[in-house]
C-alpha positions as CSV (number, residue, x, y, z in Angstrom):
1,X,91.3,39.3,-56.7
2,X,93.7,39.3,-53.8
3,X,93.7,36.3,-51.7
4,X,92.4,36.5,-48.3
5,X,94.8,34.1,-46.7
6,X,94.5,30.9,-44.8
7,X,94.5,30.4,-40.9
8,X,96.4,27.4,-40.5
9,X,95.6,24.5,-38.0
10,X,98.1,23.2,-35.7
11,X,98.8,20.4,-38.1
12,X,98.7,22.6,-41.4
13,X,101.7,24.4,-39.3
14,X,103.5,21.4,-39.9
15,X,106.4,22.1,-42.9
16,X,106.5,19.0,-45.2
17,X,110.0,18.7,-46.6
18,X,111.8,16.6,-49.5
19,X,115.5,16.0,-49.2
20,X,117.4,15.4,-52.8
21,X,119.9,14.1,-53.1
22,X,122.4,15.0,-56.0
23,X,124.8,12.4,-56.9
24,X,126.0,10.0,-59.2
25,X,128.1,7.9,-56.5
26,X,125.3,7.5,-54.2
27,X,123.2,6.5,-56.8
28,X,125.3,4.0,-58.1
29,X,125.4,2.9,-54.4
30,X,129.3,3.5,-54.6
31,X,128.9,5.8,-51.5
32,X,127.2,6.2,-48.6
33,X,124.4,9.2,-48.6
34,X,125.8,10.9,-45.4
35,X,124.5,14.3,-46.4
36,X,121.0,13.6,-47.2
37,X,120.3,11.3,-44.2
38,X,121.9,14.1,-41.9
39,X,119.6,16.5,-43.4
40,X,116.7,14.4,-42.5
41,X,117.7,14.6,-38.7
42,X,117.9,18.2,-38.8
43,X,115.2,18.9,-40.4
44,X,112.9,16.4,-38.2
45,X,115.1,17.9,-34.9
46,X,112.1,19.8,-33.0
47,X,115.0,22.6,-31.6
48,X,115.7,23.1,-35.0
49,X,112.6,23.0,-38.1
50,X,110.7,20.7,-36.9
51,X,110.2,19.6,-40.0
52,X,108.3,16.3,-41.6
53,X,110.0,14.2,-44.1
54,X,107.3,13.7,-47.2
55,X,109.7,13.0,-49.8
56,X,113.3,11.4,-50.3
57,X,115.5,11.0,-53.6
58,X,118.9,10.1,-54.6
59,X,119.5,11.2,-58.5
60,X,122.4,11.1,-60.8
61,X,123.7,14.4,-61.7
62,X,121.5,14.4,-65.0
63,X,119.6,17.3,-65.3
64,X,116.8,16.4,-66.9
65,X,115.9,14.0,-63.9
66,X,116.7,16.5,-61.0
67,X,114.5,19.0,-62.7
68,X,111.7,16.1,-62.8
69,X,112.0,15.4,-59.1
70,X,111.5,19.0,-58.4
71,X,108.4,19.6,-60.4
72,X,106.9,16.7,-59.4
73,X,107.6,16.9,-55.0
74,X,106.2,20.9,-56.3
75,X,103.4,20.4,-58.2
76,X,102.3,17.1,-57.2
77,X,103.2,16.5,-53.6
78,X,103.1,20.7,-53.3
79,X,106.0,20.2,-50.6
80,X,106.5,23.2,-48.7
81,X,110.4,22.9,-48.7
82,X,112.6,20.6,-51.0
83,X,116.6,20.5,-50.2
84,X,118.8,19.4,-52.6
85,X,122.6,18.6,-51.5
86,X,124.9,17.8,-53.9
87,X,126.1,19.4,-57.4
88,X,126.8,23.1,-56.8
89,X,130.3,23.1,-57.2
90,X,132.7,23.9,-60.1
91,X,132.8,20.3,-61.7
92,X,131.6,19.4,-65.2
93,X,128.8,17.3,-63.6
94,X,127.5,20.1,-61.1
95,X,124.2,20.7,-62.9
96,X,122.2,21.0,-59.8
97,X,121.4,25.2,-60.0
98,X,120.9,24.9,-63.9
99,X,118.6,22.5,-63.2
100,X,117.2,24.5,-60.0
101,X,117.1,28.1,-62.3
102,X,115.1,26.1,-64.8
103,X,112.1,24.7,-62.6
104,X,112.1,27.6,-60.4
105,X,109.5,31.0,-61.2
106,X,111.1,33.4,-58.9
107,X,114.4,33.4,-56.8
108,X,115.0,34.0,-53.3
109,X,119.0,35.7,-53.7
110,X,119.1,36.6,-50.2
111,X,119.3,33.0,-49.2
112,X,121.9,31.9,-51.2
113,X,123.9,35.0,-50.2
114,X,123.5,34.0,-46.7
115,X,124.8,30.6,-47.3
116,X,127.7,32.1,-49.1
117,X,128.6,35.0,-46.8
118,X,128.0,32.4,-43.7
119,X,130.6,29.5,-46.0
120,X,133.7,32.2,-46.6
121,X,133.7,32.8,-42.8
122,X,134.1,29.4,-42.6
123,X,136.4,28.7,-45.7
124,X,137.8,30.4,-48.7
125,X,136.5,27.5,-50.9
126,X,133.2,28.4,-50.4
127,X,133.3,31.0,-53.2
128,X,133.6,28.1,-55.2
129,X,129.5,26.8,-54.2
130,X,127.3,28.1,-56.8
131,X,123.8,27.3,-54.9
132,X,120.3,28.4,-56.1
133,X,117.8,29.1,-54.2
134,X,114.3,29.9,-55.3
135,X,110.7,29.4,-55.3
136,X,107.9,27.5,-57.7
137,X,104.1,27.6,-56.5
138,X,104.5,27.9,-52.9
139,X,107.7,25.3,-52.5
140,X,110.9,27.0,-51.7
141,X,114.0,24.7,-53.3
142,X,117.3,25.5,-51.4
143,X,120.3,24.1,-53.0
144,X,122.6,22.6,-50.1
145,X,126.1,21.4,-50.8
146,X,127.2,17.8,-51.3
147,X,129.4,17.3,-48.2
148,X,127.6,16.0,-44.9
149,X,129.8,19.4,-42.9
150,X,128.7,21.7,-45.6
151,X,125.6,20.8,-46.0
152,X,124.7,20.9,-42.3
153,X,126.8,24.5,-42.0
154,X,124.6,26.0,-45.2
155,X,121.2,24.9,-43.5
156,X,122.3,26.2,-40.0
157,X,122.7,29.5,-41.9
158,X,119.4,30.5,-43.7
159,X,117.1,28.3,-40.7
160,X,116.6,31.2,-39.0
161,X,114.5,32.5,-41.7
162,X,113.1,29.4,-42.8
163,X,109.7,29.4,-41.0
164,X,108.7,32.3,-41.8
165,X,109.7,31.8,-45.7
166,X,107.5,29.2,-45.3
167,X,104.9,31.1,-43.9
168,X,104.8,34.2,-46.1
169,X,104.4,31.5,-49.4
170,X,101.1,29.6,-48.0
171,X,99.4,32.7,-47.4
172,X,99.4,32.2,-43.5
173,X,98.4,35.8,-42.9
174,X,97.7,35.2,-38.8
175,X,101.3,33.6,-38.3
176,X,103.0,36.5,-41.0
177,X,101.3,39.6,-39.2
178,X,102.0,38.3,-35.7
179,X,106.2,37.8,-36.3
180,X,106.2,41.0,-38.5
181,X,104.3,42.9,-35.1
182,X,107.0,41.1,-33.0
183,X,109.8,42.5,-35.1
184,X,108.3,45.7,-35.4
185,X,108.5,46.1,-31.6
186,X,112.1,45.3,-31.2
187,X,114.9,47.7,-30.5
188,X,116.9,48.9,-33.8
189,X,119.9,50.1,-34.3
190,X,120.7,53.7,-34.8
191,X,122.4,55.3,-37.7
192,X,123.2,58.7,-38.6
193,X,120.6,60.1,-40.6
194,X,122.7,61.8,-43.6
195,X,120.1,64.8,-43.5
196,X,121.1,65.9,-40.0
197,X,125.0,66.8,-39.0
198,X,126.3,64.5,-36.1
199,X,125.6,65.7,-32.7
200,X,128.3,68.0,-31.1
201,X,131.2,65.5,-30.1
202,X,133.0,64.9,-26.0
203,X,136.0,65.2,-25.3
204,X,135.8,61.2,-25.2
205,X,134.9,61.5,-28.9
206,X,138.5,63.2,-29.9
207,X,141.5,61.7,-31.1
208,X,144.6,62.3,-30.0
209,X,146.4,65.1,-32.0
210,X,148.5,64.5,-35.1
211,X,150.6,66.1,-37.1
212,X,150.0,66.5,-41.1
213,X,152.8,68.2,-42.2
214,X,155.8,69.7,-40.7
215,X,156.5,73.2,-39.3
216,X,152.3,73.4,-39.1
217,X,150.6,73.5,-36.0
218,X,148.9,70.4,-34.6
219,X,145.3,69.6,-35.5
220,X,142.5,68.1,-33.4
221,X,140.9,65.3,-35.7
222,X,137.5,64.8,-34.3
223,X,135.8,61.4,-34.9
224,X,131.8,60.7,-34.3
225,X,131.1,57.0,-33.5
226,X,127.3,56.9,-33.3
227,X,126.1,55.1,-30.4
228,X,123.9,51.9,-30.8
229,X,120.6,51.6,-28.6
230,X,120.7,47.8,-29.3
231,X,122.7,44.7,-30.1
232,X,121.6,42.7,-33.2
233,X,119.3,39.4,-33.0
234,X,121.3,36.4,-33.4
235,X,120.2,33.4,-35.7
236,X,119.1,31.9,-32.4
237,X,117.1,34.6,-31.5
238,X,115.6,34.9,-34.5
239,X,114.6,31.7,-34.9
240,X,113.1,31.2,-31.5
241,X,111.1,34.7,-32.1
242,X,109.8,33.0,-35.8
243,X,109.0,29.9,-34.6
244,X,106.8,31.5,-31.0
């Protein structure tokens, strides 16, 4: 039988988050865990998630332990949100999505393209992140990567969408319906529907004339730039309308 939902409380509202850490250096207390104790700002900063810290772990890069973490802060704890930084990248110890694919019961692929789309507009390196992101129960897992910069950069890029993630996977049907009737009223932008010819063009619309070949006459090349009725939200945007 379909669930009917929950109406949260003001404190339910509250997103309880663990921060893993993925590393054999900080875990031999070789170096300093710059990453995962930035993460914990951000996520507590109320301009940002406003997030609660329930759970933090630093872990070798052993897979069998990361994937124990994870069940246990998703089952047992039943976090709402569990970051992992550390272990995405290319080397033969970067276990962290095997680990991640193996806990998780369904993925969320739009997150991780974000963070990879938002990374090569930063730097071409960042094809070389290989993050997970998914969902078991009602915990999202987002692997972050291992640098304190990259880290920050990857979670600056899916917040925006965060809250309501978080919303749509505890049922929170009051929260869900009002942001999706707040985005329902906003502006979109307009394409050209491909079963209706463009509209007849201005003499604004033309291009200058050109010639194709020689000896032929000159042709008027006529170009249609569909006209937008409104400017995209930005992530700040967004995330002030998700978090209202």
């Amino acid at each position: 039988m379909a669930s009917d939902g929950m109406i949260l409380t003001n404190h339910d509202h509250q997103i309880r988050v663990g921060i893993l850490t993925v590393s054999d250096s900080c875990f031999r207390n070789l170096a300093e865990d710059r990453s995962g104790i930035n993460l914990k700002d951000l996520v507590h900063d109320p301009s940002l998630l406003g997030g609660i810290i329930s759970a933090y772990k630093i872990v070798p890069d052993e897979i069998d332990e990361i994937k124990e973490t994870l069940v246990d802060w998703c089952d047992e704890k039943e976090l709402n949100l569990i970051l992992t930084t550390g272990g995405t990248g290319f080397a033969p110890r970067d276990v962290t999505p095997e680990a991640t694919r193996e806990v998780i019961e369904r993925e969320a692929p739009g997150m991780a393209l974000a963070m990879l789309m938002g990374s090569l507009n930063v730097t071409p390196l960042g094809m070389l992140s290989r993050p997970v992101c998914g969902i078991r129960g009602k915990t999202l897992i987002i692997n972050l990567p291992g640098s304190k910069k990259g880290s920050q950069e990857c979670f600056q890029f899916i917040l925006p969408a965060l809250p309501h993630a978080i919303d749509l996977l505890r049922d929170a049907i009051v929260k869900v319906k009002e942001v999706h009737d707040a985005l329902e009223d906003l502006p979109s932008l307009h394409h050209p529907s491909p079963l209706h010819p463009p509209p007849a063009h201005t003499s604004r619309q033309k291009t200058r004339v050109c010639s194709v070949r020689k000896r032929t006459r000159k042709r008027r090349t006529v170009v249609w730039h569909p006209q937008r009725t409104a400017a995209p939200l930005t992530s700040q945007q967004l995330l002030l309308l998700l978090r209202a």
